[in-house]
N, C-alpha and C positions, 0 to 999 in steps of 0.2 A: 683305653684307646691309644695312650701314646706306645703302648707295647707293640701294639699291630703297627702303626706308623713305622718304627723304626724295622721291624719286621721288612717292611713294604721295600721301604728303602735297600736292604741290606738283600736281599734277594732280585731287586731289578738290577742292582750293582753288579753283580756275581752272574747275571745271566740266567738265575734260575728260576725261569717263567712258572716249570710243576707247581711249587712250593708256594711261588707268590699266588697261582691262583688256589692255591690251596689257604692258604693264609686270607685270601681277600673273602673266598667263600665264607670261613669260620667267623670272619667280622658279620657280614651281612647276616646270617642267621642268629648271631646274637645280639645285633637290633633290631631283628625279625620278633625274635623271643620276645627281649626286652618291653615291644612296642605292644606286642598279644598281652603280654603279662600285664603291662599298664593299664591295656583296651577290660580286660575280663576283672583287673580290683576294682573299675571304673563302675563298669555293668555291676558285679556284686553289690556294689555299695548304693550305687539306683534301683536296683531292685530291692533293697534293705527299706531303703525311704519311701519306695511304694508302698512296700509291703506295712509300714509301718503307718501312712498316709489310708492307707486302705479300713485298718481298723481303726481309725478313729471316724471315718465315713461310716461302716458298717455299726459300730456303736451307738452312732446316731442317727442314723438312718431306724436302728431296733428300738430308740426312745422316741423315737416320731410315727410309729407302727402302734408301738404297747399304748400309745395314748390316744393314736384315732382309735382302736380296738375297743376302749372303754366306752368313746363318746358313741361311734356306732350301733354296740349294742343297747345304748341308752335310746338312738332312732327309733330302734325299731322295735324295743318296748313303747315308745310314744306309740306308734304306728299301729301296734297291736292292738291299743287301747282307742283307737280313733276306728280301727275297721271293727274293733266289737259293739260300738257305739253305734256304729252305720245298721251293721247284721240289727241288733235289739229294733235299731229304727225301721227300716223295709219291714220287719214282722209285724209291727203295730200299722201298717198302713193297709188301705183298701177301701173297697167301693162305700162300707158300712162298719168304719175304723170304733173300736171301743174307747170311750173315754180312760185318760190316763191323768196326770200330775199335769200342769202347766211347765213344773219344773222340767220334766222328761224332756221335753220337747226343745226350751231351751238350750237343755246342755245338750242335746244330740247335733242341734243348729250348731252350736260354738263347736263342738268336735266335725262337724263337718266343714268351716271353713279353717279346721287347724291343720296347717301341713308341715308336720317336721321333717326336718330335712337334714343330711349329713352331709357336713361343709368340713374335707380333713384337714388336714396341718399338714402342707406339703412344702416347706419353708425350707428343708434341707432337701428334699428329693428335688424337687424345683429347681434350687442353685445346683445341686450334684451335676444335675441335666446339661443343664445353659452351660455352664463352664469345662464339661467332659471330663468331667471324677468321678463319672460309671465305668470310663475305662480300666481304672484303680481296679474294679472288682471282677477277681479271675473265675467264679464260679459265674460258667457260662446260664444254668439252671438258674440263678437270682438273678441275671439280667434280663431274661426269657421273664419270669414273674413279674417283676417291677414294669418291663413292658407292657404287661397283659393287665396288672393294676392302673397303671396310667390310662387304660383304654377303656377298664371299667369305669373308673370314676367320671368319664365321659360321659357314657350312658347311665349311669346314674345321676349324672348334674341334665340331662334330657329328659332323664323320666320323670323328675322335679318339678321340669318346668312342662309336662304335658300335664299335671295334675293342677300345678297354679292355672295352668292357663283356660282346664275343663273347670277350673270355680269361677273364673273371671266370666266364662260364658253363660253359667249356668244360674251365677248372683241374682240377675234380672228376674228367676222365676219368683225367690223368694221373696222378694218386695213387697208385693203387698200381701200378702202371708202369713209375716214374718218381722219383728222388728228384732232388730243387730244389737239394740241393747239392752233386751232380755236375757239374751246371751252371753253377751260384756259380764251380765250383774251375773252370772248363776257361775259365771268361771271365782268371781270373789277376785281379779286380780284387781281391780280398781275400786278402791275405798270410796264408799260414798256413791257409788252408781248402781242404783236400786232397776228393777224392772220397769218396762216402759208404759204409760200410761195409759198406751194405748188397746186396745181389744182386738183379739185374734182370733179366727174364726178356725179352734181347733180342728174340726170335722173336716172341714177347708183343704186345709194342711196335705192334714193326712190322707187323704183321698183325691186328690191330685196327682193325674199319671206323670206330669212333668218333673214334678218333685220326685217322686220315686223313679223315674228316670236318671235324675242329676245325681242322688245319691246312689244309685246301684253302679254307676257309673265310678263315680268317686270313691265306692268301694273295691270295685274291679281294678282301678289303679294303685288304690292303697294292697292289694293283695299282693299285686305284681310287682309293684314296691318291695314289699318285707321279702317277698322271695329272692329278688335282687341282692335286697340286703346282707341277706342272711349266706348265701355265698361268697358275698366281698369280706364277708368275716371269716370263713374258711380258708379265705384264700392268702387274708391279711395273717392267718395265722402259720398259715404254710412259711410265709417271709419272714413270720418272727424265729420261728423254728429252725430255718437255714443261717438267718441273722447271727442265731444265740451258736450255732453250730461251726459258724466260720469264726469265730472272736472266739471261741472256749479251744479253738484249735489251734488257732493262729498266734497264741500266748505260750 
């Protein structure tokens, strides 16, 4: 710069305006330059730390996936095994139901008030959210999905609570029916708690429209359930998929 200065000078002295404004142009354009060139290592180097910020969100983001992944399909193995338990059950019922095991009947009662249920690990998607470190992530397609998973697991934390809420209604038929800790004992998780002492009036039971009401009921939800389920896991797998696909590129 003091080159231009003395430039400056030495050509106002002399009268020759051409030159000075020639001279004064060449300064400005190269702290025009100067200034871009600063502005674009600036940008590089934030887009560096994005990018670098990015995959360690999407890393983890793929370890917070791969493990709801497990526990869901673990749901809706439960599930399968509570709506087979219902199906066997509605078959043995009817106007003139045939005698079966005591036990049957227990464990079909404990599977009918077991509702499993998929509660995932959103501990990173969660904070990702709240604090806007989705922005980090340029593949417009994962922010579209992650949207559409956020909105599933809504309806499925609703269809959880229509199914608690149809046992809650429907508990009152089994009462006198039915004792809860014949069912306690036949699951075996509680050491020590044997069947109830009391008598049950199997034929009862079983030939009760009410009863085969609340269970065909609680089966029609359990159905509608694992079908739910079962595409949140295609979908979870879609994410793993893109997950695994932006981090093995982005390296």
């Amino acid at each position: 710069m003091p080159l231009f200065s003395k430039q400056r000078r030495a050509f106002l002295l002399t009268n020759k305006m051409g030159k000075y404004l020639v001279y004064a142009l060449g300064e400005t354009i190269i702290i025009v330059v100067g200034i871009m060139f600063a502005v674009a290592i600036n940008n590089w180097n934030e887009d560096r730390l994005n990018s670098q910020k990015e995959i360690v969100l999407l890393t983890k983001l793929k370890s917070e996936f791969e493990s709801n992944q497990l526990s869901l399909k673990g749901s809706v193995n439960d599930l399968e095994q509570v709506r087979n338990k219902l199906a066997t059950f509605l078959d043995l019922m009817g106007p003139k139901p045939d005698k079966v095991e005591d036990s049957v009947i227990h464990d079909t009662v404990a599977n009918y008030y077991w509702n499993p249920s998929y509660s995932p690990n959103k501990v990173i998607f969660d904070m990702s959210q709240s604090n806007g470190d989705f922005n980090l992530i340029t593949n417009i397609q994962l922010q579209e999905k992650l949207r559409k998973w956020a909105n599933v697991i809504s309806h499925i934390k609703f269809m959880q609570q229509a199914i608690s809420k149809h046992q809650e209604t429907a508990a009152e038929v089994w009462l006198d029916l039915h004792s809860w800790k014949s069912s306690i004992a036949s699951t075996g998780e509680l050491e020590g708690v044997g069947p109830s002492n009391f008598p049950f009036d199997q034929v009862k039971l079983l030939s009760t429209p009410a009863i085969e009401h609340a269970v065909s009921m609680k089966l029609t939800l359990t159905h509608m359930h694992i079908n739910q389920l079962i595409k949140t896991i295609k979908l979870q797998q879609e994410l793993i998929d893109i997950l695994n696909f932006e981090i093995k590129h982005a390296k």
